[in-house]
Structure formats: structure tokens, C-alpha cells
SEKE-105220 format. One record per atom (N, C-alpha, C): x, y, z; residue in three letters; residue number from 1; atom name. Coordinates in Angstrom, 3 decimals. Layout:
N
<<X; Y; Z>; ALA; NUM; CA>
...
This chain:
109
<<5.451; 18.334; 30.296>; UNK; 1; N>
<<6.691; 17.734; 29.839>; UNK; 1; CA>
<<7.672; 18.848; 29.488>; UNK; 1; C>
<<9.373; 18.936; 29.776>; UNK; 2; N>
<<9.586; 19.405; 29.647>; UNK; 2; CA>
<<10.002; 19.772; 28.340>; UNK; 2; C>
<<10.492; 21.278; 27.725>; UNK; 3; N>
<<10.445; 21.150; 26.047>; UNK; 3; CA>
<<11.449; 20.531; 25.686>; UNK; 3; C>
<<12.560; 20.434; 26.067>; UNK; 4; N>
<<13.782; 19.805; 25.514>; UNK; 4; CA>
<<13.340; 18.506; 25.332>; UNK; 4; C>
<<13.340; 17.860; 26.439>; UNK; 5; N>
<<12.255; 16.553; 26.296>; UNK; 5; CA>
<<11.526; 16.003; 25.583>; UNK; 5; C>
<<10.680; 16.842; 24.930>; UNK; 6; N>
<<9.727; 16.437; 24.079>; UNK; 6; CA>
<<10.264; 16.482; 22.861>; UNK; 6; C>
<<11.146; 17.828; 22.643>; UNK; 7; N>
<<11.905; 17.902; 21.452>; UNK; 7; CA>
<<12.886; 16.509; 20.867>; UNK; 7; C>
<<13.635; 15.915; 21.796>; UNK; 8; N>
<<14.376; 14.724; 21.400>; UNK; 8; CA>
<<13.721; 14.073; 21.444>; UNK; 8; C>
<<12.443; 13.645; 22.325>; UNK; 9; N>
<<11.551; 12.570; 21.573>; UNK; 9; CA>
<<11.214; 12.776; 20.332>; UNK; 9; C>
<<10.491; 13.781; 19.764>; UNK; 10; N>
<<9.848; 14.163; 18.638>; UNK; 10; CA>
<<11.285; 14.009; 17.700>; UNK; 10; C>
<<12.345; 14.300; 17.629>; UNK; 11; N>
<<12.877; 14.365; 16.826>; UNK; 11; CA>
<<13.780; 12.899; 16.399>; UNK; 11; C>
<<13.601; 12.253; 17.917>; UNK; 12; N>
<<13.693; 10.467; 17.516>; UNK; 12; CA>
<<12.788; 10.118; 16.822>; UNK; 12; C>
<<11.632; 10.463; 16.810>; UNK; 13; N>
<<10.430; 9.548; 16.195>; UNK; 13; CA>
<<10.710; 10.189; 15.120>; UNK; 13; C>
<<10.987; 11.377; 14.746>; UNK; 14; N>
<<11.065; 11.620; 12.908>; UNK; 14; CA>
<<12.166; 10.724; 12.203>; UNK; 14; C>
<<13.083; 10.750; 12.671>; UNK; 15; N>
<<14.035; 10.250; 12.655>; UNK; 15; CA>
<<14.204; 8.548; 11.887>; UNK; 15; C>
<<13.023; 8.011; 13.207>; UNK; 16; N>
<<12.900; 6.024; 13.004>; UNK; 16; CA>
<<11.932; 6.344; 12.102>; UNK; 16; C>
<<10.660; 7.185; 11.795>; UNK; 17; N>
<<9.915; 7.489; 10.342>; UNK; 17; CA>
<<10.600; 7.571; 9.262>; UNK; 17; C>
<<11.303; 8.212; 9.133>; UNK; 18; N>
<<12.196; 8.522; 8.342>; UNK; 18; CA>
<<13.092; 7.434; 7.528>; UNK; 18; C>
<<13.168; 6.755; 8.746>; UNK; 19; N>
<<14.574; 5.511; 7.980>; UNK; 19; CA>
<<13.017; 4.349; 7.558>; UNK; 19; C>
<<12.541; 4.218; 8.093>; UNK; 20; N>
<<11.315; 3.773; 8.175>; UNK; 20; CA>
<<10.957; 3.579; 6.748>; UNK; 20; C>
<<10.178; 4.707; 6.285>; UNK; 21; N>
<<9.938; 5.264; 5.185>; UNK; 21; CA>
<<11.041; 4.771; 3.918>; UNK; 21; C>
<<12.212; 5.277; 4.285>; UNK; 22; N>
<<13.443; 4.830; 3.351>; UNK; 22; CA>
<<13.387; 3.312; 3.097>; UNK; 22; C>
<<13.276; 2.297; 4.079>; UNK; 23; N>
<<13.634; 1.032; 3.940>; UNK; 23; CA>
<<12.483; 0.212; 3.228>; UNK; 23; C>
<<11.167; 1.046; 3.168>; UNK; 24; N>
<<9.854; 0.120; 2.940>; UNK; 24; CA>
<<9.737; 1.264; 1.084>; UNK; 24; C>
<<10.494; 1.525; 0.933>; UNK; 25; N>
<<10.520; 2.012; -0.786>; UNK; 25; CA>
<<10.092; 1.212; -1.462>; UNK; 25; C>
<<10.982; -0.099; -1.510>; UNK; 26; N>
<<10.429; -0.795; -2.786>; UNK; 26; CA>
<<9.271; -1.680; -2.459>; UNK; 26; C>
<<8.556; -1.294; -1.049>; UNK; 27; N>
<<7.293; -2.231; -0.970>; UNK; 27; CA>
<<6.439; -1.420; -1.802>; UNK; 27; C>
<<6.577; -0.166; -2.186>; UNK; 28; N>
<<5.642; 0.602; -2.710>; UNK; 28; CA>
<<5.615; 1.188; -3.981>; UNK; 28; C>
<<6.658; 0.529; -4.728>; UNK; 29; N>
<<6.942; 0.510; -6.045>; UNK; 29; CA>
<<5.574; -0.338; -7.181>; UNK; 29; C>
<<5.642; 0.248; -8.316>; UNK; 30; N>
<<4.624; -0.095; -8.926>; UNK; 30; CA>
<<5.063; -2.102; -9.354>; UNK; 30; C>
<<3.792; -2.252; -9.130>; UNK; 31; N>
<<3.982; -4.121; -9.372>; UNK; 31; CA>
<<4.135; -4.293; -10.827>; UNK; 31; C>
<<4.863; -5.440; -11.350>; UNK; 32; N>
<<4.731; -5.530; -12.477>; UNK; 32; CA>
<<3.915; -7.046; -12.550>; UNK; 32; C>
<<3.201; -6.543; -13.749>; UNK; 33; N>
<<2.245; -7.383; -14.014>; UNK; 33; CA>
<<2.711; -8.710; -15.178>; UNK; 33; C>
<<3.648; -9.457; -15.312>; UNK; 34; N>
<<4.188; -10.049; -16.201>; UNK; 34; CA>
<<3.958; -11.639; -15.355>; UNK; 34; C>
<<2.695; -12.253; -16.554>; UNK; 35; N>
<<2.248; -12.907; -16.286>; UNK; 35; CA>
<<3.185; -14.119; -16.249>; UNK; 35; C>
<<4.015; -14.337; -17.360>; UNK; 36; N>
<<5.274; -15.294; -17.380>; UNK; 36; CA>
<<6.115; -15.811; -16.012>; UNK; 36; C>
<<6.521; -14.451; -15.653>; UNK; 37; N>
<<6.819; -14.839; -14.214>; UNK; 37; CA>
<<6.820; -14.767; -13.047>; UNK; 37; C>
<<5.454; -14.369; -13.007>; UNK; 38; N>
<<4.845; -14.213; -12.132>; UNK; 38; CA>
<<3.407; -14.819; -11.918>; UNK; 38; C>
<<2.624; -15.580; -11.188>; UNK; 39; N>
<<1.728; -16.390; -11.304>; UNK; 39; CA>
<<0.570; -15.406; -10.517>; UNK; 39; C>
<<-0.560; -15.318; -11.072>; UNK; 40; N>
<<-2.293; -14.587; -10.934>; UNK; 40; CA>
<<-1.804; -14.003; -9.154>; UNK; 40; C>
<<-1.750; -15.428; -8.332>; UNK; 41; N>
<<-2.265; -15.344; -6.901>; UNK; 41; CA>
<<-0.799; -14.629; -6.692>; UNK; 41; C>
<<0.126; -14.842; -6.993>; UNK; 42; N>
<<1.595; -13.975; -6.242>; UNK; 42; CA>
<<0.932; -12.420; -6.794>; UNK; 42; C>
<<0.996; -12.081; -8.057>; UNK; 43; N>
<<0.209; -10.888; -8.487>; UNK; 43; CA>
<<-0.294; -10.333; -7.582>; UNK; 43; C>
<<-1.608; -10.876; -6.808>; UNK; 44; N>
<<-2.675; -10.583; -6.416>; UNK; 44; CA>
<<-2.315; -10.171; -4.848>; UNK; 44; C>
<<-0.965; -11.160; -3.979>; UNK; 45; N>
<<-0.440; -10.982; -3.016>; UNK; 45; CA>
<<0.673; -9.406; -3.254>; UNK; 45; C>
<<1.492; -9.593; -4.303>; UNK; 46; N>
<<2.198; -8.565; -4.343>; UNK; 46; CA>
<<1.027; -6.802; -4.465>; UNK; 46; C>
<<-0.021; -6.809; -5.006>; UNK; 47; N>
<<-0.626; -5.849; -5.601>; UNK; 47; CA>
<<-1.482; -5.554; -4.013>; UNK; 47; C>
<<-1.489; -6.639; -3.181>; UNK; 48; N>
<<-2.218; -6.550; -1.788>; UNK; 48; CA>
<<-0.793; -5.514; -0.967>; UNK; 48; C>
<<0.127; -6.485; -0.431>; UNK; 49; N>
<<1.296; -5.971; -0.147>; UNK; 49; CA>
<<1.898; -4.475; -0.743>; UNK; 49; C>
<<1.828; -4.172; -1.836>; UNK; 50; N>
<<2.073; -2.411; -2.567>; UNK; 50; CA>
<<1.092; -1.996; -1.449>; UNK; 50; C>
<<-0.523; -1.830; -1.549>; UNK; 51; N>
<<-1.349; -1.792; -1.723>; UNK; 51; CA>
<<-1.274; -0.996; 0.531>; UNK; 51; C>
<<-0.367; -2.023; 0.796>; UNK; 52; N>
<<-0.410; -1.983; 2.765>; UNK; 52; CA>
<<0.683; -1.343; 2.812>; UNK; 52; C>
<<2.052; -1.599; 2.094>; UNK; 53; N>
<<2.805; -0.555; 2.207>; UNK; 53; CA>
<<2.580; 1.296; 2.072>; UNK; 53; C>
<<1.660; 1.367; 0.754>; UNK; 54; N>
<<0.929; 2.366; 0.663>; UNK; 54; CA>
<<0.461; 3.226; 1.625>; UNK; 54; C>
<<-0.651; 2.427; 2.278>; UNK; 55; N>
<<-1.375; 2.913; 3.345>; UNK; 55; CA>
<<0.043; 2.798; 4.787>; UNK; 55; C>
<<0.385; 2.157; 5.220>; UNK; 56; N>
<<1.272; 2.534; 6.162>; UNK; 56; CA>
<<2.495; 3.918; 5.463>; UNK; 56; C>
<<2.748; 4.004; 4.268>; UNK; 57; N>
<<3.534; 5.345; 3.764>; UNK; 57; CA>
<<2.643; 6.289; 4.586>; UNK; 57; C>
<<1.479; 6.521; 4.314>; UNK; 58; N>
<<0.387; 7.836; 4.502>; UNK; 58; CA>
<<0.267; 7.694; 5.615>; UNK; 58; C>
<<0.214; 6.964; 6.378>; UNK; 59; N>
<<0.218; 7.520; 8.103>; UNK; 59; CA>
<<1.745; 7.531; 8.586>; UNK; 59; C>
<<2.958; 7.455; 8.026>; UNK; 60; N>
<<4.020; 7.979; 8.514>; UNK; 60; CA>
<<4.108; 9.666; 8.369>; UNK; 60; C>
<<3.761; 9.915; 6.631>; UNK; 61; N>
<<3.664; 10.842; 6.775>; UNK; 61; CA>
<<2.636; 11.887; 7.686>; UNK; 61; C>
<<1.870; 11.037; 7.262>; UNK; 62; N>
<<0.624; 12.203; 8.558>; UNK; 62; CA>
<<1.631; 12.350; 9.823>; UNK; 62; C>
<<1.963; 11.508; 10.096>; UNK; 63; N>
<<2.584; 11.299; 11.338>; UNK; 63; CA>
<<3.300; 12.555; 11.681>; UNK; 63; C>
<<4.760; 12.654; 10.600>; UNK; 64; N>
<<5.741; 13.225; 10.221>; UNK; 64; CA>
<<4.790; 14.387; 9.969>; UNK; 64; C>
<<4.330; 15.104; 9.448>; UNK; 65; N>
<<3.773; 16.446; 9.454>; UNK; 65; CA>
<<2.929; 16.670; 11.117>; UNK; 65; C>
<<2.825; 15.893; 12.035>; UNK; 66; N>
<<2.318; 16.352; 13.471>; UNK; 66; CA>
<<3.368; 16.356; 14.085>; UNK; 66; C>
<<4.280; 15.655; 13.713>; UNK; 67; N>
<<5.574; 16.256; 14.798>; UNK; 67; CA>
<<6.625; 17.154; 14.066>; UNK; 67; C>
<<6.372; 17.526; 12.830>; UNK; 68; N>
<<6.523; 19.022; 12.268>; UNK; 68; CA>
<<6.166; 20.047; 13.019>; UNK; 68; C>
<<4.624; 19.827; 13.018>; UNK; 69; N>
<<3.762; 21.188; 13.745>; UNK; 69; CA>
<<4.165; 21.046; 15.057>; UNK; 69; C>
<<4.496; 19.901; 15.851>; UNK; 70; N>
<<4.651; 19.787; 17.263>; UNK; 70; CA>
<<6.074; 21.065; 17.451>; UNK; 70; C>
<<7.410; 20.377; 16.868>; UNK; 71; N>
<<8.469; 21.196; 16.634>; UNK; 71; CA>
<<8.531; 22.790; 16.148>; UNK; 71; C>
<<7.322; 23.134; 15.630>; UNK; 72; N>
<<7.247; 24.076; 15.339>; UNK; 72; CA>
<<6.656; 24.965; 16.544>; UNK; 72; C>
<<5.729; 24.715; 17.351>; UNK; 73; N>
<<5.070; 25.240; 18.370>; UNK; 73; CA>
<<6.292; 25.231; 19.577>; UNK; 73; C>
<<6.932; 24.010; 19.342>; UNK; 74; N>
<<8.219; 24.326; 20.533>; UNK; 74; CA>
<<8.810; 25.853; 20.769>; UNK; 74; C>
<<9.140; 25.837; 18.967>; UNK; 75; N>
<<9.938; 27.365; 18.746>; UNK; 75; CA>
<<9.393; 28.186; 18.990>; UNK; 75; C>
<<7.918; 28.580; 18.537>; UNK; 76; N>
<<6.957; 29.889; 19.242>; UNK; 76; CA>
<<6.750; 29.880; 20.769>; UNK; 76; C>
<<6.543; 28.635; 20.964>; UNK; 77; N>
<<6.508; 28.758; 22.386>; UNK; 77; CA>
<<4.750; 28.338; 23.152>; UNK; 77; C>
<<4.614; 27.948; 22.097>; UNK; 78; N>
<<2.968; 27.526; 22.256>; UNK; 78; CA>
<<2.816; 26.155; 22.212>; UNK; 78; C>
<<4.019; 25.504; 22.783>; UNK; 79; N>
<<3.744; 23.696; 22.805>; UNK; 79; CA>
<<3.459; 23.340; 24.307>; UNK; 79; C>
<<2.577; 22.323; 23.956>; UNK; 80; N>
<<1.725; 21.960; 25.560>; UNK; 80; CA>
<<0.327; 22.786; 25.680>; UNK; 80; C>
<<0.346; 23.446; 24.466>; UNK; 81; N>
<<-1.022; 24.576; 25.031>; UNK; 81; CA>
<<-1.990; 24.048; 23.669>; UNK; 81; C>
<<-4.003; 23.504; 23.836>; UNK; 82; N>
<<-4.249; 22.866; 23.132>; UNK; 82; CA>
<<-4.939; 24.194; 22.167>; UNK; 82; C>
<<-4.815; 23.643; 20.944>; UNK; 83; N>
<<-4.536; 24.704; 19.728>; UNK; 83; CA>
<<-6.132; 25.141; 19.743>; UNK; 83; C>
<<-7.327; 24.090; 20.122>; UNK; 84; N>
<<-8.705; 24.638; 20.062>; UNK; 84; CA>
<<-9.188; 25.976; 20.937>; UNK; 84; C>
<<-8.804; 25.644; 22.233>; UNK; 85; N>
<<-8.998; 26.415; 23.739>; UNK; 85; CA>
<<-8.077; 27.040; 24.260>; UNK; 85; C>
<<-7.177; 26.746; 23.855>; UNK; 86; N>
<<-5.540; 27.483; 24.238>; UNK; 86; CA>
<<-5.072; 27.044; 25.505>; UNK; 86; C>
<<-6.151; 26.403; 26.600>; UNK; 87; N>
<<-5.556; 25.519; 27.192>; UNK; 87; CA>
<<-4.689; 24.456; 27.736>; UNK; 87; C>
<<-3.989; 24.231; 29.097>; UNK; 88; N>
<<-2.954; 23.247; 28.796>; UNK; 88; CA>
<<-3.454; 21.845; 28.409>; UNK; 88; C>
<<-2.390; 21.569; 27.608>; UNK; 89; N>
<<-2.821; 20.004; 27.403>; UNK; 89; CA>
<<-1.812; 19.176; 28.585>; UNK; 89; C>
<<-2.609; 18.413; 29.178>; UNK; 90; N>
<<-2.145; 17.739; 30.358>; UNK; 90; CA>
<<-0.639; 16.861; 29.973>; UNK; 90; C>
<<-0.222; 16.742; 31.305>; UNK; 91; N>
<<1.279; 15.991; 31.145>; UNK; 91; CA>
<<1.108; 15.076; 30.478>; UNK; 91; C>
<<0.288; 13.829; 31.013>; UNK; 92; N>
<<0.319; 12.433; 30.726>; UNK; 92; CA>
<<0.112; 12.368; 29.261>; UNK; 92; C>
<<-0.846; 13.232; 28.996>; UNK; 93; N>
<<-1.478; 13.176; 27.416>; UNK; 93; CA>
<<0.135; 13.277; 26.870>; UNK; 93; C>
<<1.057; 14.696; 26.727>; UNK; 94; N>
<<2.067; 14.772; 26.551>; UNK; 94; CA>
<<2.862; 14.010; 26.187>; UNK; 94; C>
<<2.768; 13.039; 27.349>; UNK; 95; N>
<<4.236; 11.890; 27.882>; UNK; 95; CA>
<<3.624; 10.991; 26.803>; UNK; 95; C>
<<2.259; 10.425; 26.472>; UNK; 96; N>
<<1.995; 9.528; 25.850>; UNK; 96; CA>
<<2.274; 9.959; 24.006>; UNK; 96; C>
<<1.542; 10.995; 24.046>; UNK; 97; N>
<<2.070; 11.182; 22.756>; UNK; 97; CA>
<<2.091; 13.401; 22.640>; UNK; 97; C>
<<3.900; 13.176; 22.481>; UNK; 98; N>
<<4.174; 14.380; 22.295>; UNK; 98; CA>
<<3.928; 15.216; 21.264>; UNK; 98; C>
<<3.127; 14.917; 19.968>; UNK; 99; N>
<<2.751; 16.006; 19.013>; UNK; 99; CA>
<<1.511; 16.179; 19.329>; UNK; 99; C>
<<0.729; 15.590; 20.295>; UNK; 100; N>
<<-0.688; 15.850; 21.034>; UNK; 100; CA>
<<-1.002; 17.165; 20.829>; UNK; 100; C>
<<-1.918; 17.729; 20.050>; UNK; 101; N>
<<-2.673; 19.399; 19.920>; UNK; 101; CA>
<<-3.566; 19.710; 20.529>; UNK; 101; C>
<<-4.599; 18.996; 20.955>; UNK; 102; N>
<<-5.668; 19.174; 21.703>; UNK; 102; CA>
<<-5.726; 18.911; 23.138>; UNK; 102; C>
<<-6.162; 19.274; 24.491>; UNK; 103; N>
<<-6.829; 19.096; 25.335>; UNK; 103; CA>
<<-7.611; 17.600; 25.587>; UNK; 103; C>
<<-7.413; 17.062; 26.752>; UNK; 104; N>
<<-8.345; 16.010; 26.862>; UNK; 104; CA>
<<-10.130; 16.129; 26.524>; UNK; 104; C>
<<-10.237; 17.720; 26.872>; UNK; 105; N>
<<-12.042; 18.199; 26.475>; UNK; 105; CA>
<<-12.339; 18.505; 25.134>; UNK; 105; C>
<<-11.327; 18.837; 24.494>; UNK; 106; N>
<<-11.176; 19.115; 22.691>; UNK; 106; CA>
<<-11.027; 17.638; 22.276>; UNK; 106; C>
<<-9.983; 17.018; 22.848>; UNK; 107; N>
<<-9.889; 15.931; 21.736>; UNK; 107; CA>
<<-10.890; 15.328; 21.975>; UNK; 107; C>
<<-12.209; 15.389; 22.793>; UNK; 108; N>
<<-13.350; 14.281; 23.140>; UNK; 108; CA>
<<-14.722; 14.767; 21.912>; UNK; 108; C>
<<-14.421; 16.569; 21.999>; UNK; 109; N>
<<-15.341; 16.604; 21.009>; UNK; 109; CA>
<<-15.719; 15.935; 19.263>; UNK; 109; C>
């Protein structure tokens, strides 16, 4: 893939993470527990809901830190090459997902 290429992909996808991230804030705000007005089972739905927002926060970021490192290897000049074997990492792998680090034979191990 070519680098420019990959670069505006990668830097779209930080980008929709990003706003992403911004818009799902108050799913991940602490619940309040006020039994008055709020009833056990809504509680129990809202504290579920924090609870998935949470976990989808942590894989944006994971996310967002691999197409960090992806962007970063652009600039050295070591993107497309898999970080275990130093080998190329194939196009398609690439095209499918551009912060890809490994080799099709690395990522199997």
C-alpha cells in the first residue's frame, strides 16, 4: 500500500475515534445511585451500559495507540515491514487493516 495512502486512512480512522470517543463521554460517567429517582433495574441497566461504554473506550484507545505506532513507522520508514521478522507484511493484510505490525507467519504464531 502506498504510504500516503495508508497515512490518510490511518489518520481518518483517528480522527472518527476520536469524535467517537468525544460523543460517548457521558456513557462513561460515574452512575448515580439515587434510589428516589431512579428505580433498582434502570440502576442496574445504566451501571451495565457505563460498564459497555467502558470497555468499548479501551479498545478505541488500544486502537488509537496502533495507529500511533502505525504513523510513526511511516516517518522512519519502516511501515509495511513486520516488526517480529522485519519482513514485508503483505498488501492485502495492509489494505485490510493499515496499523497491521506483523506478517501473515508472525501474526499466526
Amino acid at each position: 500500500m502506498d504510504h500516503r495512502k495508508a497515512r490518510d486512512i490511518l489518520i481518518a480512522r483517528r480522527d472518527e475515534l476520536q469524535q467517537l470517543s468525544a460523543g460517548s463521554a457521558d456513557a462513561r460517567e460515574t452512575v448515580t445511585l439515587d434510589q428516589q429517582s431512579v428505580g433498582r433495574l434502570s440502576r442496574m441497566d445504566a451501571l451495565q451500559q457505563q460498564a459497555m461504554a467502558q470497555a468499548t473506550e479501551r479498545q478505541r484507545a488500544a486502537e488509537l495507540v496502533k495507529i500511533e505506532q502505525a504513523l510513526g513507522r511511516i516517518d522512519e520508514g519502516e511501515y509495511g515491514y513486520c516488526v517480529a521478522c522485519g519482513e514485508e507484511v503483505g498488501a492485502k493484510r495492509l489494505e485490510i487493516d493499515p496499523a497491521a505490525t506483523h506478517c501473515i507467519r508472525c501474526a499466526g504464531r
